[in-house]
Structures are given as structure tokens and as C-alpha cells.
N, C-alpha and C positions, 0 to 999 in steps of 0.2 A: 550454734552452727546450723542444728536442722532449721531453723526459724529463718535464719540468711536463704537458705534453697528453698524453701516453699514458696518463695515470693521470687524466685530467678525460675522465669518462664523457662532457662533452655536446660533447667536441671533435669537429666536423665534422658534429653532428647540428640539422637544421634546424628552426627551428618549426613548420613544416609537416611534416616526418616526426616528431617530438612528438606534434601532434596527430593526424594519421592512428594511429598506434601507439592512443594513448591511446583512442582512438575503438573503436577495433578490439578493442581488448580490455577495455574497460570498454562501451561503446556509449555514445550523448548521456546516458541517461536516467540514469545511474549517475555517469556524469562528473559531468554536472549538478548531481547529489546530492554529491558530493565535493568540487565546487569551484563554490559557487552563484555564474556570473554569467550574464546573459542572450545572451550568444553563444553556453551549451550547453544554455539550457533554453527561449530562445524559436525559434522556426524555427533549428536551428542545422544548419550547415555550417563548413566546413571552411576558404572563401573569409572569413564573418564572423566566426568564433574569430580567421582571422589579422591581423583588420583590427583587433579590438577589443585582445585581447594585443602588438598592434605600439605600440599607444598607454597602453598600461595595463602600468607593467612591476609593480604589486602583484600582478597577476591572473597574471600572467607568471612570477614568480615561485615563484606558487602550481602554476602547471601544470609544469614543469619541475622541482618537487620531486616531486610525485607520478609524473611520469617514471621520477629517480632508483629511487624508494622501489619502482616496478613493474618495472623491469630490474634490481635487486636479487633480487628474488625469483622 
């Protein structure tokens, strides 16, 4: 089993460092653009991305591949 999580990029990685990450290096306004839902394009923060993606696992899903796809590169 530890040998399955060494190799899963998002073991031990939280939603909330996701999102700070994603924020940081994309800003809202480009996140936004890349994953249109209204957690990063109307007033967003960090507190309502986590509240909206803790209930939304499409949207969740969406953020956390573009994670991947940006700690890839």
C-alpha cells in the first residue's frame, strides 16, 4: 500500500494547498478562465472555492486535474 501513494501525486496534498498552489500561480482571473465556476470568478477566495469544491466533486475534480497537469510541468 505505501508503494500505491508514493507514486499518487495528490497523496497527502490538501484542497486547500490545491488551491492556494493553483491561485498562486495561475491568479483567480486565469483559474477562472480555465475552470469556469463561480467560486473563482465571482468574489473568490480561498474560504468559498473550499466550501463550493467540498460539495461539488465535478468541479473538484476539474481542479485537481489541472493541479496534476501544472506540477507536471
Amino acid at each position: 500500500m505505501a508503494e500505491e501513494q508514493s507514486n499518487n501525486p495528490m497523496h497527502g496534498v490538501t484542497l486547500e494547498k490545491i488551491i492556494n498552489y493553483l491561485e498562486a500561480y495561475y491568479g483567480w482571473e486565469e483559474l477562472g478562465r480555465r475552470i469556469n465556476v463561480g467560486c473563482f470568478n465571482n468574489d473568490p477566495s480561498v474560504k468559498s472555492s473550499l466550501k463550493f469544491l467540498r460539495k461539488t466533486p465535478w468541479a473538484r475534480e476539474k481542479v485537481e486535474s489541472l493541479y496534476r497537469k501544472t506540477i507536471k510541468n
